[in-house]
N, C-alpha and C positions, 0 to 999 in steps of 0.2 A: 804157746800159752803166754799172754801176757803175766808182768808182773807181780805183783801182787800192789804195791802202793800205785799203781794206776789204775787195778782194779777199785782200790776202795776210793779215788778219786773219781771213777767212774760211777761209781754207786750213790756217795754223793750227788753226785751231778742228777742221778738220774732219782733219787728221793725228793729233789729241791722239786724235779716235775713232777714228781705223784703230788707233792702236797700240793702245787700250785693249779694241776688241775682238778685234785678234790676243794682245793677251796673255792676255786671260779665255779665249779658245780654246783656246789651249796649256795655261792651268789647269783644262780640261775644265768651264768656267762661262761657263751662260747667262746673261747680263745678266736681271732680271727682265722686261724690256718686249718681250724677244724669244723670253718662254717661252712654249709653247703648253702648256694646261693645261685639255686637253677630255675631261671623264669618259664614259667610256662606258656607256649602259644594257645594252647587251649583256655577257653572260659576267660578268656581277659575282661567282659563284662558281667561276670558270675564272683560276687562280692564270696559268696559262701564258697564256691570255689575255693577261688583264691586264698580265702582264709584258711581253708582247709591244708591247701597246696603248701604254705607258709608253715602250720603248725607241724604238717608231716617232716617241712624238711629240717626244721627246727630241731624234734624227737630225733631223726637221725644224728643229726650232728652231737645231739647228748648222747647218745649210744657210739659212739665213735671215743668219744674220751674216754667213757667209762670202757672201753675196749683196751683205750689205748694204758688206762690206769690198772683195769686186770692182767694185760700183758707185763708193764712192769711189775707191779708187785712181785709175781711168780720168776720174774728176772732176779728182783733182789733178793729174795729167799735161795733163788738158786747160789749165785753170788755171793752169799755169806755163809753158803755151805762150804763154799771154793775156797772164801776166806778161811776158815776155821780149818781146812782140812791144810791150809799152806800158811802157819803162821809168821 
């Protein structure tokens, strides 16, 4: 078990990403490493297509933060149960 002031340096670390990726969400912005960016061979002259293809992958990649923002949360809550239980 780690120690406890590297846990809360940890924690830290890892609320500066929740906010940073709840606030890029609220600015309708994918971080770069969470964007899905797979060109399709199909429909390359099918506008609606395409546009389609773009919007889906778009949705994903917002569902991928918000994954990755529910994953931490339930991190930190755990983590400051650990905290409090090893003061």
């Amino acid at each position: 078990m780690e120690d406890v002031p590297t846990g809360r340096k940890k924690n830290v670390k890892m609320k500066l990403h929740v906010d940073f990726l709840k606030t890029r969400s609220e600015e309708d912005f994918i971080p770069r490493g969470l964007n899905i960016n797979l060109l399709s061979t199909t429909g390359k002259d099918d506008e609606i297509f395409q546009n389609k293809w773009k919007a889906t992958l778009r949705h994903c990649s917002k569902m991928l933060a918000e994954c990755l923002v529910e994953h931490y949360e339930r991190q930190l809550a755990q983590n400051a149960t650990l905290i409090a239980d090893n003061p």
